[in-house]
SEVO-266509 format. One line per 4 residues: number of its first residue (from 1); their letters; for each residue x, y, z of N, C-alpha, C. Coordinates in steps of 0.02 Angstrom, whole numbers, plus 50000, padded with zeros to 5 digits. Example, Ala and Ser with C-alpha at 12.3 -4.5 7.8 and 13.67 -1.06 7.14 Angstrom:
1 = as = 50660/49716/50390/50615/49775/50390/50660/49835/50390 | 50642/49888/50354/50684/49947/50357/50645/50002/50394
// end
This chain:
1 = xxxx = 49547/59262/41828/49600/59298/41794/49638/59339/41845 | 49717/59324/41842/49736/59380/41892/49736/59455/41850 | 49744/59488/41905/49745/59566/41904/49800/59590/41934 | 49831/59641/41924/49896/59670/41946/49888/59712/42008
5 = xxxx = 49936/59704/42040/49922/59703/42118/49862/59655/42183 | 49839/59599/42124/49791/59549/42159/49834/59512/42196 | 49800/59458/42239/49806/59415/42283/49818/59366/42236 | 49860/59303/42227/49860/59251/42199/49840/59198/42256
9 = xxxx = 49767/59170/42243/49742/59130/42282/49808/59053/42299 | 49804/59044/42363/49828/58992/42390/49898/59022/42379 | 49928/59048/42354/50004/59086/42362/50028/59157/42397 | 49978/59169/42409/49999/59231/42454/50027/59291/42422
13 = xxxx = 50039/59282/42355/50084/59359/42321/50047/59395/42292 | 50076/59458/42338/50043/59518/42290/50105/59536/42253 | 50090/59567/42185/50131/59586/42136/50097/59637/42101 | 50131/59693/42060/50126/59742/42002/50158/59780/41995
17 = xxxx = 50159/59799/41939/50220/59846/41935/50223/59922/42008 | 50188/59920/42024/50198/59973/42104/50229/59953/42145 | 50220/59882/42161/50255/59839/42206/50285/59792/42208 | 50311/59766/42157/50349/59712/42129/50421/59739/42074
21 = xxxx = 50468/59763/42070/50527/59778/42042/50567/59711/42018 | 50559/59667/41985/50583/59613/41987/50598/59606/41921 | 50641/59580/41853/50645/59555/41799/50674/59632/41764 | 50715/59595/41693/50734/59649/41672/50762/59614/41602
25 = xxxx = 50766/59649/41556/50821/59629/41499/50902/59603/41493 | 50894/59551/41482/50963/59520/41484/50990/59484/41423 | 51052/59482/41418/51071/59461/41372/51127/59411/41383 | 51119/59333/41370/51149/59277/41402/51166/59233/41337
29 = xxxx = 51200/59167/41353/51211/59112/41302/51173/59058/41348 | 51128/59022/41291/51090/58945/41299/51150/58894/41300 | 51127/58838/41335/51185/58795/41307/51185/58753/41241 | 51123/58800/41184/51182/58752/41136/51227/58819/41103
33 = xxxx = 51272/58868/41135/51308/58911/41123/51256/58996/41077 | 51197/58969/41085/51187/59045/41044/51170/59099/41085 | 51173/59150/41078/51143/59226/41129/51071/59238/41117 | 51053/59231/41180/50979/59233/41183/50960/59316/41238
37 = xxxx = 50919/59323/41229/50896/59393/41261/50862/59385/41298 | 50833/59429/41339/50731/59413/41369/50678/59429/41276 | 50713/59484/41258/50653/59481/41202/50660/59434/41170 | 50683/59344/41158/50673/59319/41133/50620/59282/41150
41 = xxxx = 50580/59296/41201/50555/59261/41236/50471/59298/41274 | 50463/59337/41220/50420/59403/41230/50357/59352/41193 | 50301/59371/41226/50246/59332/41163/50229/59256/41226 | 50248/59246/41268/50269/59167/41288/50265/59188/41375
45 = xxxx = 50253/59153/41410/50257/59165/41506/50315/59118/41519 | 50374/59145/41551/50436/59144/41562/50436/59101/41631 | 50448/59044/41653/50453/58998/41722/50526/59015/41741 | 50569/59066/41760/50635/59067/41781/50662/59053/41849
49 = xxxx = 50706/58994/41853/50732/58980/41892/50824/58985/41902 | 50837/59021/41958/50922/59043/41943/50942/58983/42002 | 51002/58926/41986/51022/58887/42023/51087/58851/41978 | 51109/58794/41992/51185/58768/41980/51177/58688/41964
53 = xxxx = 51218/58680/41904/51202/58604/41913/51230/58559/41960 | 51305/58590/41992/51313/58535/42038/51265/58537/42102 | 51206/58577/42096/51171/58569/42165/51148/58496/42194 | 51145/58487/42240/51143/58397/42260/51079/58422/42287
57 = xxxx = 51029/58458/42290/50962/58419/42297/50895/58480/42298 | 50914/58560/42301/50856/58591/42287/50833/58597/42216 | 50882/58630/42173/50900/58640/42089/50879/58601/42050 | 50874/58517/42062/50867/58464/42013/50782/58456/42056
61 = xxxx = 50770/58460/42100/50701/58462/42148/50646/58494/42118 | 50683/58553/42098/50654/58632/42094/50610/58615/42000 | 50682/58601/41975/50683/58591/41895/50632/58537/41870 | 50622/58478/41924/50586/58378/41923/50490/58440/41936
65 = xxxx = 50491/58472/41992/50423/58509/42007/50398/58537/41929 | 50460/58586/41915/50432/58614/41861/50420/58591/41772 | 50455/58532/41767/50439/58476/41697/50396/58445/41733 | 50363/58420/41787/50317/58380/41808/50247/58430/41783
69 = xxxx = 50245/58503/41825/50192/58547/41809/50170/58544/41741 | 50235/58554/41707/50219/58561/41638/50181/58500/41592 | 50224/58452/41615/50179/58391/41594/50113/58385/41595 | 50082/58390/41648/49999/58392/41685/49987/58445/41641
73 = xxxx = 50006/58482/41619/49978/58538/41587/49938/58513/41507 | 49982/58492/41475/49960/58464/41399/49984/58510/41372 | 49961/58538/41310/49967/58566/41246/49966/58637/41286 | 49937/58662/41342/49928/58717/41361/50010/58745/41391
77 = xxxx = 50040/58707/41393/50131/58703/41414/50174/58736/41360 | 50146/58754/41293/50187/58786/41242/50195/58842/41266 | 50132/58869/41269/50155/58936/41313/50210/58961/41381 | 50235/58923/41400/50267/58935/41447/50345/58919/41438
81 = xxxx = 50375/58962/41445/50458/58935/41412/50495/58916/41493 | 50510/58859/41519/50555/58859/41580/50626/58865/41544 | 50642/58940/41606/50744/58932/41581/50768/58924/41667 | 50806/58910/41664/50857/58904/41700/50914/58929/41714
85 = xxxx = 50923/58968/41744/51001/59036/41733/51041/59021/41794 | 51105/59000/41776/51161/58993/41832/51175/59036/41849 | 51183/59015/41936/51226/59053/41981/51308/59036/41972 | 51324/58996/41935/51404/58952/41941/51431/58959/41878
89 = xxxx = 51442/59006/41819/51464/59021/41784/51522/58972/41767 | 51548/58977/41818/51638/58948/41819/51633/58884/41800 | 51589/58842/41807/51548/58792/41784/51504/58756/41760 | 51464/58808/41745/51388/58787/41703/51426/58803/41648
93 = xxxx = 51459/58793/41589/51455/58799/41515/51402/58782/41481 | 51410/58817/41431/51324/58799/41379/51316/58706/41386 | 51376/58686/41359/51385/58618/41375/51371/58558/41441 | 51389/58594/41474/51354/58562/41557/51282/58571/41556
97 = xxxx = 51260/58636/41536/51199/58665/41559/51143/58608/41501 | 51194/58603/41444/51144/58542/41386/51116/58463/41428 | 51201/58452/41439/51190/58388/41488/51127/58377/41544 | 51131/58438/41572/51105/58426/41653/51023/58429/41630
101 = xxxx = 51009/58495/41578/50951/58499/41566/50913/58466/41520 | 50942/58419/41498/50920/58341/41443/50862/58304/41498 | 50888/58294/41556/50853/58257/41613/50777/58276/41620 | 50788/58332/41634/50716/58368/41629/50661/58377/41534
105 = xxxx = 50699/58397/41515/50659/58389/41442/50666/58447/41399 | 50679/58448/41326/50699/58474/41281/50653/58532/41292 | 50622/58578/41339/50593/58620/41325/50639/58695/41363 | 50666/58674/41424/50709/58701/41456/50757/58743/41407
109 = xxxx = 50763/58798/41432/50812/58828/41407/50887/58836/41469 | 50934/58842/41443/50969/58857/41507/51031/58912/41488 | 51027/58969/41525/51081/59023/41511/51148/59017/41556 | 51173/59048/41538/51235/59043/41573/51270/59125/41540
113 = xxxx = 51341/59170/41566/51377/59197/41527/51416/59215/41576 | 51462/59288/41569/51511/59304/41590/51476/59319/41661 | 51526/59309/41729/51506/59330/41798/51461/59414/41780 | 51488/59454/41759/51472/59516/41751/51403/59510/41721
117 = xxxx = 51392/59483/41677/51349/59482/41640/51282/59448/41688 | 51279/59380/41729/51246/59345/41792/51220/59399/41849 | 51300/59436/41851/51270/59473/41901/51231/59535/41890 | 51227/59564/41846/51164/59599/41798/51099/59565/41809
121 = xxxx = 51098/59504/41795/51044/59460/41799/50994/59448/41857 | 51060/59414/41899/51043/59419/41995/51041/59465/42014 | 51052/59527/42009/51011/59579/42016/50961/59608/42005 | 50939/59609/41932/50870/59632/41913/50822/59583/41941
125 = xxxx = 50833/59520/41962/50784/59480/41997/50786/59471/42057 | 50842/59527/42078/50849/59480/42188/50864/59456/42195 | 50903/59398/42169/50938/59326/42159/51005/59334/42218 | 50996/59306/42260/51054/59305/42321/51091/59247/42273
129 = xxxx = 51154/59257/42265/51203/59208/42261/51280/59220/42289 | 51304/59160/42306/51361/59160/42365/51421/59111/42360 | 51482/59106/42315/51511/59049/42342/51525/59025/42399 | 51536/58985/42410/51554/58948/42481/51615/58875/42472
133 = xxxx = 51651/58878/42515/51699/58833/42517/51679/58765/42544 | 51684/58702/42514/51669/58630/42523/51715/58615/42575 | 51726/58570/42629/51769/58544/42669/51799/58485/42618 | 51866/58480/42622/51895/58441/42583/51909/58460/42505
137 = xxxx = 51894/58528/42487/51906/58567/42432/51847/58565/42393 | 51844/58608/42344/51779/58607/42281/51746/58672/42332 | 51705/58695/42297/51655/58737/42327/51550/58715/42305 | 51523/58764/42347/51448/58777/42331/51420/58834/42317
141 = xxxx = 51360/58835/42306/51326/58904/42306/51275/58888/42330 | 51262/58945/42374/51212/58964/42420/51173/59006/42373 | 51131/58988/42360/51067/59057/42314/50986/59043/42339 | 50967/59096/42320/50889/59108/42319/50850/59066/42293
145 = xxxx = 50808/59033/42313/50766/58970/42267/50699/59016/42266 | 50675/59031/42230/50621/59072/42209/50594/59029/42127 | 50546/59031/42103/50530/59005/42052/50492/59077/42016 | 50525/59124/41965/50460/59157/41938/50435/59160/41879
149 = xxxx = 50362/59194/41909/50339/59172/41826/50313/59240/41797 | 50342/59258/41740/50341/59314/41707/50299/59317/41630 | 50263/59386/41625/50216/59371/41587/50241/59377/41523 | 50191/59369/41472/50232/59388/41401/50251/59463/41359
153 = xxxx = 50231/59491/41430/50278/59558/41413/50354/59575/41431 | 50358/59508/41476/50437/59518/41526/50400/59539/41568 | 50361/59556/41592/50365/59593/41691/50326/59526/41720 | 50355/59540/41787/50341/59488/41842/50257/59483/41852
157 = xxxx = 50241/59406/41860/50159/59398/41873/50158/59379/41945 | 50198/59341/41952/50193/59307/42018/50250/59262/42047 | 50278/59234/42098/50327/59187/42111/50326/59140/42145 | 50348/59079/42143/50318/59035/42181/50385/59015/42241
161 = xxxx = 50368/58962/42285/50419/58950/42328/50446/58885/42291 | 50496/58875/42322/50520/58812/42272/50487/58730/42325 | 50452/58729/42358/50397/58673/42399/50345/58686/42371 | 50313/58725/42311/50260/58707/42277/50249/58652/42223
165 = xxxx = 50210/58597/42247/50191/58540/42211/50188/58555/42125 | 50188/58509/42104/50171/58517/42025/50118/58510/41990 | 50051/58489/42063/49987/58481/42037/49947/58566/42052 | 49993/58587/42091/49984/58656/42112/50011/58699/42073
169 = xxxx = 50060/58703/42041/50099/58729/42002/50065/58743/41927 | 50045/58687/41907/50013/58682/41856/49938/58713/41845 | 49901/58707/41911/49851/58743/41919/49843/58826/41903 | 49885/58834/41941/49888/58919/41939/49914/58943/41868
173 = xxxx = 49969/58910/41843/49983/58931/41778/49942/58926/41713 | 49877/58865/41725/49817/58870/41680/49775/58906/41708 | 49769/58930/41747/49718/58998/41774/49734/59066/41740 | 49808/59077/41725/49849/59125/41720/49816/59132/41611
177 = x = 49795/59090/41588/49821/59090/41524/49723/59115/41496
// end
């Protein structure tokens, strides 16, 4: 069982509320258009990942690790809600965010809302995000790939890197329960 401020074996993080400041209450839209909170999501261990759908290869990487984990998991996977919160506003609509996150599996949630509102978000979590200009027009975002996993109170348990396997992934999160 972890403990607050423990070692998470084979991951290296220490976390608790002394030393970990991370997560906070937010208030966003899912993509099928409704307003969702963090307390909707209280009761449940939170897998949050902040990234973009046009990402061409960490984001959809990141998202394939974490429906894979969940899979290996079984029935013990209810508990765990994966969302997904854009860095790309200007482009993730609830509607994109439906599309992209169909691939991965109806359990995903995915937020999106006003820049102001994101950057509330990417802040209470550390979330580096950056546009950047494409050569030949269009742009990217440069952000933080962090994976965390938050308990069912809302505060941070632990975080993973986004190169953690899904047989590993899955491990630690049935240890956790």
């Amino acid at each position: 069982m972890w403990h607050e401020g423990s070692q998470t074996p084979g991951l290296g993080r220490t976390v608790g509320t002394r030393t970990a400041h991370i997560g906070g209450p937010f208030a966003l839209i899912d993509q099928n258009g409704r307003a969702r909170g963090s307390a909707d999501f209280r009761g449940r261990f939170m897998l949050v990942y902040f990234g973009y759908t046009y990402c061409p290869d960490v984001c959809p990487t990141t998202l394939g690790v974490i429906a894979d984990a969940l899979d290996k998991m079984g029935p013990d996977s209810r508990r765990v809600v994966p969302i997904f919160i854009t860095v790309d506003p200007a482009r993730d609509t609830p509607k994109v965010l439906g599309a992209y996150l169909a691939a991965f599996g109806p359990e995903f949630v995915g937020l999106t809302g006003s820049q102001q509102a994101l950057d509330k978000v990417e802040s209470e979590y550390n979330v580096y995000a950056r546009k950047h200009p494409l050569p030949g027009g269009g742009y990217g975002m440069d952000h933080s790939s962090v994976i965390y996993l938050m308990g069912p109170s809302g505060k941070l348990v632990t975080y993973y890197d986004d190169v953690i396997s899904p047989a590993a992934l899955a491990a630690d999160l049935e240890k956790r329960f």
